[in-house]
KOLMARTOR-609350 format. One line per 3 residues: number of its first residue (from 1); for each residue x, z, y of N, C-alpha, C. Coordinates in steps of 0.2 Angstrom, whole numbers, plus 5000, padded with zeros to 4 digits. Atoms other than C-alpha are relative to their C-alpha. Example, Ala and Ser with C-alpha at 12.3 -4.5 7.8 and 13.67 -1.06 7.14 Angstrom:
1> 5004 5000 4994 5062 5039 4978 5004 5000 5006  4996 4999 4994 5068 5036 4995 4996 5003 5005
//
This chain:
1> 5000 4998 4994 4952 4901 5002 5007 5002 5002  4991 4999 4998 4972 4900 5011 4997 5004 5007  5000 4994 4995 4973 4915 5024 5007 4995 5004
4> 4993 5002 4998 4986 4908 5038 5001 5008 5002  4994 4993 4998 4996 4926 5041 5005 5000 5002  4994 5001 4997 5009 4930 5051 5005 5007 4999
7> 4998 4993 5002 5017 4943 5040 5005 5000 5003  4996 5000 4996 5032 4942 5049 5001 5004 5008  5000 4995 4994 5027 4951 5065 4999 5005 5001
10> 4999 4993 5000 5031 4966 5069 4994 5003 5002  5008 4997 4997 5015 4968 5079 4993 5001 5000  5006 5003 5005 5004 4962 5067 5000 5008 4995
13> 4999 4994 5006 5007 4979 5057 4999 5009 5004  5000 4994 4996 5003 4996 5061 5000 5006 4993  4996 4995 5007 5012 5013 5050 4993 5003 4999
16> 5004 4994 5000 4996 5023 5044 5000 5006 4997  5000 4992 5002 5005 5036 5033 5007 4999 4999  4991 5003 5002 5024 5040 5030 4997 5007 4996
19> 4998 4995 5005 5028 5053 5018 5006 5003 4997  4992 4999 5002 5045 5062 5014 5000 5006 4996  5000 4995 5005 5046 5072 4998 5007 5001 4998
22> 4993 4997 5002 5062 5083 4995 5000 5001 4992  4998 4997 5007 5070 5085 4978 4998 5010 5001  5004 4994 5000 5063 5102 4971 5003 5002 4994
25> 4995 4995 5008 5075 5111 4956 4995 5005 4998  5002 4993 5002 5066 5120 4947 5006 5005 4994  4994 4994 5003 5084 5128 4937 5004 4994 4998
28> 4993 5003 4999 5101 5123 4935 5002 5002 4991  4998 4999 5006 5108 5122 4916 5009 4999 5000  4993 5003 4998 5127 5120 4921 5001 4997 5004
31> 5000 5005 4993 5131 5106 4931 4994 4997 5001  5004 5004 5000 5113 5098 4927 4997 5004 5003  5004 4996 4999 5099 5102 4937 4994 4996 4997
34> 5007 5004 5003 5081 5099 4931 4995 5001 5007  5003 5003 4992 5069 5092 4946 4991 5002 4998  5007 5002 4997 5050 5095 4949 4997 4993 4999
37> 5004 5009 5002 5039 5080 4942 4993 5001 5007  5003 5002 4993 5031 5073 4958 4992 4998 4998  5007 5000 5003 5012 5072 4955 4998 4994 5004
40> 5001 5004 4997 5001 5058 4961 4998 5000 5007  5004 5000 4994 4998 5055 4979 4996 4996 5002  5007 5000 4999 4983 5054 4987 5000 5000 5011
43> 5002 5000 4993 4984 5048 5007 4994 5002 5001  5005 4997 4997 4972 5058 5015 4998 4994 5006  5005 5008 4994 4966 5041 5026 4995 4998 4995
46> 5005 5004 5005 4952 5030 5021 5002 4993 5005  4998 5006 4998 4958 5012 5024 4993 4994 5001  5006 5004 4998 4946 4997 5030 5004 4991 4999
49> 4997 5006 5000 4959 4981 5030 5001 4998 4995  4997 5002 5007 4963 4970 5015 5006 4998 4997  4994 5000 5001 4983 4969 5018 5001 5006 5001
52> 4994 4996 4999 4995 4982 5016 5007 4999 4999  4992 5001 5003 5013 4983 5014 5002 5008 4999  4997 4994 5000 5020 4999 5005 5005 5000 4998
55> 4992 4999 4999 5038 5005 5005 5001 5005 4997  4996 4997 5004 5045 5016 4992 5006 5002 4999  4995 4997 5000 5062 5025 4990 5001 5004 4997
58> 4999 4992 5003 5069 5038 4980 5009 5000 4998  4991 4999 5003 5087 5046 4977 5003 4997 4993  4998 5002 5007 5094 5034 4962 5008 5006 4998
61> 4997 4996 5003 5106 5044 4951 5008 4993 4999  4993 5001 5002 5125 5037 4950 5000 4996 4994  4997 5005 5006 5128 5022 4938 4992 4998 4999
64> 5007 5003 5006 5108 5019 4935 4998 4994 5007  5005 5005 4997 5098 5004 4942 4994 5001 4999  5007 5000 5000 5082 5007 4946 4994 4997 5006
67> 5005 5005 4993 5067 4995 4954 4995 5000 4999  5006 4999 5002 5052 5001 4945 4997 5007 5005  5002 4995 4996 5044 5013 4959 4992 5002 4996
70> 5008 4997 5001 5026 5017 4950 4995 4995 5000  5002 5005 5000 5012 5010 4953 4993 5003 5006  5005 4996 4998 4996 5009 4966 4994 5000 4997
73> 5006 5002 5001 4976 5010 4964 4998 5001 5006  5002 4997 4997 4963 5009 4975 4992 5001 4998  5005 4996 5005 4948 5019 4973 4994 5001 5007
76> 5006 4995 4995 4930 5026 4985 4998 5004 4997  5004 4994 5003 4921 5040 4984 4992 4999 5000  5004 4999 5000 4907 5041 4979 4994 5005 4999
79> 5004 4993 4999 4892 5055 4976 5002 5001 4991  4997 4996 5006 4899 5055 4957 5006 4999 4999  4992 4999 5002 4917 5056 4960 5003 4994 5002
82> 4998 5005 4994 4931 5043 4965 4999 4994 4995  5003 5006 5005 4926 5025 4957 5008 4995 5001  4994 5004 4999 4942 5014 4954 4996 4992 5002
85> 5000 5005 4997 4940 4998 4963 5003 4993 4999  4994 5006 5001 4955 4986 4955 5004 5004 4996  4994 4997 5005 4967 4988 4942 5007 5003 5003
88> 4994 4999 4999 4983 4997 4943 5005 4993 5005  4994 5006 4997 4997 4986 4956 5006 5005 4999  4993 4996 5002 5015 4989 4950 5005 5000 5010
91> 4996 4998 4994 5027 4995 4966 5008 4998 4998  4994 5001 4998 5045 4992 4968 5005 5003 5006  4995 4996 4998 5059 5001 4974 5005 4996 5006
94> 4996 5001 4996 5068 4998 4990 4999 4993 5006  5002 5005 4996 5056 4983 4998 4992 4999 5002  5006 4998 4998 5039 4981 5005 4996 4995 4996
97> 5003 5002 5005 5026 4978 4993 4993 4999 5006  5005 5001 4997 5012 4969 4998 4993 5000 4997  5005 5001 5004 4995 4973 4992 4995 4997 5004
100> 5004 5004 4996 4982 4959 4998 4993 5002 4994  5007 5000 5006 4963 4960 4990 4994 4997 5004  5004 5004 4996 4948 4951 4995 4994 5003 5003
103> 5005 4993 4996 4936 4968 4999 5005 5006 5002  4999 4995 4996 4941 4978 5012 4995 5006 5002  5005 4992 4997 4927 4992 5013 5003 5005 4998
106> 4996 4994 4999 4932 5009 5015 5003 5002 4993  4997 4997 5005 4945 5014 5001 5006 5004 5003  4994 4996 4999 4959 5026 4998 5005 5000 4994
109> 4992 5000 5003 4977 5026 4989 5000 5004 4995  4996 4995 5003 4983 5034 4973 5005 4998 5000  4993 5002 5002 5001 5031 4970 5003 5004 4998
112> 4997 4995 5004 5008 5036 4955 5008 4998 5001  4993 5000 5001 5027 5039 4955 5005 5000 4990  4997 4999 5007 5038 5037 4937 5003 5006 5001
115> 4997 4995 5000 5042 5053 4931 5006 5003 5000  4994 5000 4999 5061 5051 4935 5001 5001 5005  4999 4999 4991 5057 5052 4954 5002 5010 5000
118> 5000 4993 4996 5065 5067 4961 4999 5001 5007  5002 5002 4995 5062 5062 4978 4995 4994 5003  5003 5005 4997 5051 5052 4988 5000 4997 5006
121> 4998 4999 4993 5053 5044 5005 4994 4993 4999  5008 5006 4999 5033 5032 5007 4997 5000 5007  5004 5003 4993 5027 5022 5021 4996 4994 4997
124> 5006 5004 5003 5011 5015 5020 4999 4996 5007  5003 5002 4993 5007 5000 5034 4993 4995 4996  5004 5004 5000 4992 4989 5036 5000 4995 5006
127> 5000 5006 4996 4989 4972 5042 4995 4997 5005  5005 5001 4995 4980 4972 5061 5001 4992 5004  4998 5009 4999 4984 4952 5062 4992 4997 4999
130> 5005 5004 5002 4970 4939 5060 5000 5000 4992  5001 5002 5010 4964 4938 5041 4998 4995 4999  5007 5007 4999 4951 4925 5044 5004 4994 4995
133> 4998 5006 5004 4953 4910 5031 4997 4995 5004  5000 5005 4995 4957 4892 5037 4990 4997 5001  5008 5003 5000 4938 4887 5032 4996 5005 5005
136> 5006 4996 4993 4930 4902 5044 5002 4996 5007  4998 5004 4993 4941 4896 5058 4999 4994 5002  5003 5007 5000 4935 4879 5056 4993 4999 5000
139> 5009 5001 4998 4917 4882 5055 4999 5003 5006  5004 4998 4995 4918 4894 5070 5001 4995 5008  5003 5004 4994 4924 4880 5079 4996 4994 5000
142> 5007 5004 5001 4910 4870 5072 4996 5002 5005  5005 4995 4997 4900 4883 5080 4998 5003 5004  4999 5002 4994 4906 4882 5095 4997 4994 5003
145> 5003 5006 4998 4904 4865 5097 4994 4999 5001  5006 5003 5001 4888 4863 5091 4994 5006 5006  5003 4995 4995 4880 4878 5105 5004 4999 5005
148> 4997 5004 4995 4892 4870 5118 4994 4996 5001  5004 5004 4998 4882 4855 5116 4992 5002 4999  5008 5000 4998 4865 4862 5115 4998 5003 5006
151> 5001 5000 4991 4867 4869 5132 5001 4995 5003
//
């Protein structure tokens, strides 16, 4: 099944969570400070669409390179607790990740961060574009035609 998408439009995407986590010292040894380990986040939305693109950032330290941002899942709830829905998806630092999946029923986000994040700066969007694959678009204008001409 090929999706035609126009990820590319601006208009085609709408932000549903932003997130800005400050560095948090819990004590100073000298010049070195030690940071607060950032626990998992958990958007309080329930998502319904089968694209996102999520955007991660964090304060890199002087001389390091780093493009491992963590990683997402997603999960529902259900009457025994939250049920994972898909394996781990690894995240990346400083570009917009695209999580595409072929079930879109109500789910919600964890996203773990590496325990070297001392800050976080997260925007979550979703894709309000057409999703429709080329073969639906092709049968519904079969579908058309075909109750055209039966009138």
């Amino acid at each position: 099944m090929t999706r035609n998408l126009d990820l590319s439009n601006e208009s085609n995407w709408e932000l549903v969570f932003s997130l800005s986590i400050p560095a948090t010292i819990l004590s100073t040894n000298g010049s070195k400070n030690y940071y607060a380990q950032i626990t998992p986040i958990t958007p309080d939305i329930t998502l319904d669409k089968p694209i996102l693109a999520i955007s991660i950032n964090t304060t890199i330290p002087p001389e390091r390179k780093w493009y491992y941002a963590g990683n997402v899942s997603r999960f529902a709830n259900s009457s025994l607790g939250a049920v994972y829905i898909e394996d781990r998806k690894p995240l990346f630092l400083g570009r917009f990740n695209l999580v595409i999946t072929d079930n879109s029923s109500n789910y919600q986000l964890e996203i773990n961060l590496p325990k070297w994040f001392i800050s976080c700066n997260l925007a979550i969007y979703q894709y309000e574009g057409d999703t429709s694959t080329l073969s639906q678009k092709d049968l519904d204008i079969i579908k058309a035609a075909v109750v055209s001409e039966a009138q």
